[in-house]
C-alpha positions as CSV (number, residue, x, y, z in Angstrom):
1,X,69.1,97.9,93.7
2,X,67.6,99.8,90.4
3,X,69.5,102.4,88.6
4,X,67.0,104.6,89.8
5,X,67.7,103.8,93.3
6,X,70.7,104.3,93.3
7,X,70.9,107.3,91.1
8,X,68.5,108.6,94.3
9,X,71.2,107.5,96.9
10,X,74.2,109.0,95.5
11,X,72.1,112.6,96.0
12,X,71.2,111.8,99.2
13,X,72.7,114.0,102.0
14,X,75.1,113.3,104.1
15,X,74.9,111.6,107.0
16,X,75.2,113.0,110.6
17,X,76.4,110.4,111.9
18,X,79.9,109.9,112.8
19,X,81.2,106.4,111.3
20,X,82.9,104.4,114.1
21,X,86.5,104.4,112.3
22,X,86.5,108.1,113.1
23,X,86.4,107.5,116.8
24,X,90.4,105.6,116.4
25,X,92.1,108.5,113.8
26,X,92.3,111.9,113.1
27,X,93.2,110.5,109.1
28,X,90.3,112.1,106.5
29,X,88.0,108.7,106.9
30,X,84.3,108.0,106.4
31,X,84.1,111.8,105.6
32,X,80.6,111.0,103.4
33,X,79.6,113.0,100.4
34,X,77.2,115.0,99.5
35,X,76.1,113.7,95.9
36,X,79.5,113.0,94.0
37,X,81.5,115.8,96.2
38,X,82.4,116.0,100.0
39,X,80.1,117.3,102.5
40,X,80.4,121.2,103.2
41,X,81.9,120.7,106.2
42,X,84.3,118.2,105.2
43,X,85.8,120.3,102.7
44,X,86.1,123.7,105.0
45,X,88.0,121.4,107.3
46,X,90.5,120.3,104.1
47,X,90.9,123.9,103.6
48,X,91.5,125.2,107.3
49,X,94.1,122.4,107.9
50,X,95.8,122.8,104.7
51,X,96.2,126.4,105.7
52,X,97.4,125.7,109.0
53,X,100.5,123.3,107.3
54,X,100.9,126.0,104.8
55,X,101.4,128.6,108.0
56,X,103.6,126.5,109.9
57,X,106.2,125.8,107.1
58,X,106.4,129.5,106.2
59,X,106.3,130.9,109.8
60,X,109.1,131.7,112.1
61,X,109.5,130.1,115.1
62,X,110.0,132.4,118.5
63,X,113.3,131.6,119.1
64,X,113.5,134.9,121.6
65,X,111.1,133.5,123.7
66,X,112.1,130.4,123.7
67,X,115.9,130.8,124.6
68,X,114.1,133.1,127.5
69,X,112.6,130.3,128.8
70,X,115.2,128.1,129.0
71,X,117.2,130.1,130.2
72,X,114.7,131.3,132.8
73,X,115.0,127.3,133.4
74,X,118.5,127.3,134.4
75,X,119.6,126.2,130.6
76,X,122.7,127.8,128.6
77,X,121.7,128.4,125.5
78,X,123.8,129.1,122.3
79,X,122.3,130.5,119.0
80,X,123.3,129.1,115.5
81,X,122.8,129.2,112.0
82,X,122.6,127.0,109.2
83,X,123.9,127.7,105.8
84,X,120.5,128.8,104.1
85,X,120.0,132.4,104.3
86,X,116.2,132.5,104.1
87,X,113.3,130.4,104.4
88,X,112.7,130.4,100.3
89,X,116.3,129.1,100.5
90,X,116.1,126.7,103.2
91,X,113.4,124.9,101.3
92,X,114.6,124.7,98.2
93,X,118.1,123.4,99.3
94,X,117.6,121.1,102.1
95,X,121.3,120.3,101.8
96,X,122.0,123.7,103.1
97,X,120.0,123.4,105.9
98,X,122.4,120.4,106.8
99,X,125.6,122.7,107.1
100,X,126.3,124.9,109.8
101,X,127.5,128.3,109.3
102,X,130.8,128.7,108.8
103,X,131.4,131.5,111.8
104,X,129.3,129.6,114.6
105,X,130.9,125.9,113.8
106,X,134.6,128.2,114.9
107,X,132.0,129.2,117.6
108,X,131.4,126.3,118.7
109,X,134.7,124.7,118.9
110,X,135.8,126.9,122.0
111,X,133.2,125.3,123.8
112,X,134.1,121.5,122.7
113,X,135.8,118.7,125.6
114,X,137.8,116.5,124.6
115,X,136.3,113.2,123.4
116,X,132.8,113.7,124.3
117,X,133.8,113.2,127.9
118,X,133.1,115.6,131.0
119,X,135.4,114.4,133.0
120,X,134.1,110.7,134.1
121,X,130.9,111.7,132.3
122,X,129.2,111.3,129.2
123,X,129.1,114.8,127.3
124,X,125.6,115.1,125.3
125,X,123.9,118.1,123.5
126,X,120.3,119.0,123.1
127,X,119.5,120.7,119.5
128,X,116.4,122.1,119.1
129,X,116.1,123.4,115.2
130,X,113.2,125.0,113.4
131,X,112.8,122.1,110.8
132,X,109.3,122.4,108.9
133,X,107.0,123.7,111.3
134,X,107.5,126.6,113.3
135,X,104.2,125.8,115.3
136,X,105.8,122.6,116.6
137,X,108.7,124.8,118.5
138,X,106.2,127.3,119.7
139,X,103.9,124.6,121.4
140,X,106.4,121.8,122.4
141,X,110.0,122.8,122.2
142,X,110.2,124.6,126.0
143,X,108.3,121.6,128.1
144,X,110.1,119.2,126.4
145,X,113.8,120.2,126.0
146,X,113.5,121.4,130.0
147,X,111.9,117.9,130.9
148,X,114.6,116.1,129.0
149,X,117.3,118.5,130.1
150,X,116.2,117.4,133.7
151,X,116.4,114.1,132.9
152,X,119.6,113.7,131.5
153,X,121.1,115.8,134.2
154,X,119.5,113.3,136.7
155,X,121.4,110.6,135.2
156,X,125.0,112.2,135.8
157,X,125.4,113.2,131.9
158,X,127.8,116.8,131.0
159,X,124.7,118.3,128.9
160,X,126.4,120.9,126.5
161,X,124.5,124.5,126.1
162,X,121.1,124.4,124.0
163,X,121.3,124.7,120.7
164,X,118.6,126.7,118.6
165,X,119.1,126.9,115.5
166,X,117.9,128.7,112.8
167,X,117.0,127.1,109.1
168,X,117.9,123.3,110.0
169,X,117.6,120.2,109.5
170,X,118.3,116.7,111.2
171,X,121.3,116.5,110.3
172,X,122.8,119.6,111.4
173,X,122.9,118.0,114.7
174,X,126.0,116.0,113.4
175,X,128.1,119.3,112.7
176,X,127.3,120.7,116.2
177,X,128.2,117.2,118.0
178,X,131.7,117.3,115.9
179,X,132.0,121.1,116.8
180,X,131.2,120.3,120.5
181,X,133.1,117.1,120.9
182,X,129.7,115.4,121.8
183,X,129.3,111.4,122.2
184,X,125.3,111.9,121.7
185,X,123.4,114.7,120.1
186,X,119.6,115.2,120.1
187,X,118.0,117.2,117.8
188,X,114.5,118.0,118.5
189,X,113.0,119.7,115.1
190,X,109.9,120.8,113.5
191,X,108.5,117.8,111.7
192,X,106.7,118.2,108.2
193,X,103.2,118.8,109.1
194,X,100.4,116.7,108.0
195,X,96.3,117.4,107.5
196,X,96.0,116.4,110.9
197,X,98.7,117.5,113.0
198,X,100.7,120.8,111.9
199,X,102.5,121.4,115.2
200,X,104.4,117.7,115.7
201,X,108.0,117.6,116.9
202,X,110.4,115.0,116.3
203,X,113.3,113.8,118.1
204,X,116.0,112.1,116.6
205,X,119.0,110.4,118.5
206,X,122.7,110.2,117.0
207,X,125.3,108.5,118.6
208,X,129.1,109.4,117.8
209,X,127.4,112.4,115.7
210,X,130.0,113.5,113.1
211,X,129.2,115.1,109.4
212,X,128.0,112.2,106.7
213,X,126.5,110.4,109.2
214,X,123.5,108.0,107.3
215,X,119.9,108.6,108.7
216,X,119.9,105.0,109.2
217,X,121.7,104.9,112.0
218,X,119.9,107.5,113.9
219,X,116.4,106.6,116.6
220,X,113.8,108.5,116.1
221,X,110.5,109.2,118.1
222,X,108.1,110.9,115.9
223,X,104.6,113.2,116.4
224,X,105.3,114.9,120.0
């Protein structure tokens, strides 16, 4: 090819054509360009999506309506916070996030049994905590906490009342579970969004959850 040919192709525009690796991923692939920049549309979409992770990081979830559903569901439902004060906060200091109030871990000790028994059964706890996208617990958080509620109830386990908490992390789930005298705690959380998913939810799975558990030993299912 001659410099002038391909001085002539890199101003050619952009193909309409959608490349076949687009078909498999939602990941900013075969986008084109238009000269030695991204096509128009290509870079509106950049823009809209990074908005839409901006939003959902900042925004609060509706935890009102969603402890009305649950509890419209048949669900007990307990409210907590964690140690940040504020969103500015909660990011900054993502070990805060980790701690649970002082006030609602007392709370939660009235409602603890015994070595994370029921009786003959196993006790577990659902935690459902705003984590990095408030989008994720407005689109997913009812369906699936009720659905795994259901489940677990179906398979003879003492579920402990919902959690919802406010300005957490993962691992708040481990202060809860020591506060409740749970064997198992699930935490379903927010998950940092991406460019091409802002409202995922994560679930992550700690058994014998107590405060300094690692992250290593935790199962996690990812992008709900």
């Amino acid at each position: 090819m001659t410099r002038r040919d391909d001085k002539a192709l890199s101003h050619a525009p952009a193909s309409t054509e959608v490349h076949p690796l687009r078909r498999f991923t939602d990941a900013r692939v075969a986008l084109g360009r238009a000269g030695t920049s991204l096509p128009t549309r290509a870079h509106l979409d950049f823009l809209h999506d990074h908005a839409r992770a901006r939003d959902a990081v900042w925004a609060a979830p509706d935890l009102d309506g969603l402890h009305r559903r649950l509890e419209s569901a048949g669900l007990p439902v307990v409210r907590l916070r964690s140690c940040a004060p504020d969103r500015a906060v909660y990011l900054r200091r993502p070990d805060l996030g980790r701690r649970l109030a002082d006030e609602d871990a007392e709370r939660l000790r009235g409602l603890a049994t015994p070595d994370g028994l029921g009786g003959e059964r196993l006790r577990v706890g659902i935690v459902v905590a705003d984590g990095l996208s408030a989008m994720a617990i407005d689109v997913n958080a009812a369906p699936v906490t009720i659905g795994l509620a259901r489940g677990l109830c179906g398979q003879g386990v003492d579920l402990a009342p919902v959690a919802l908490v406010e300005q957490g992390r993962v691992a708040i789930g481990d202060a809860i579970g020591e506060a409740l005298g749970l064997a198992l705690v699930i935490v379903l959380i927010g998950e940092r969004p991406g460019l091409s998913a802002a409202d995922s939810l994560g679930c992550y799975v700690t058994w014998a959850p107590r405060p300094g558990t690692l992250d290593a030993v935790r199962s996690c299912i990812s992008n709900i």
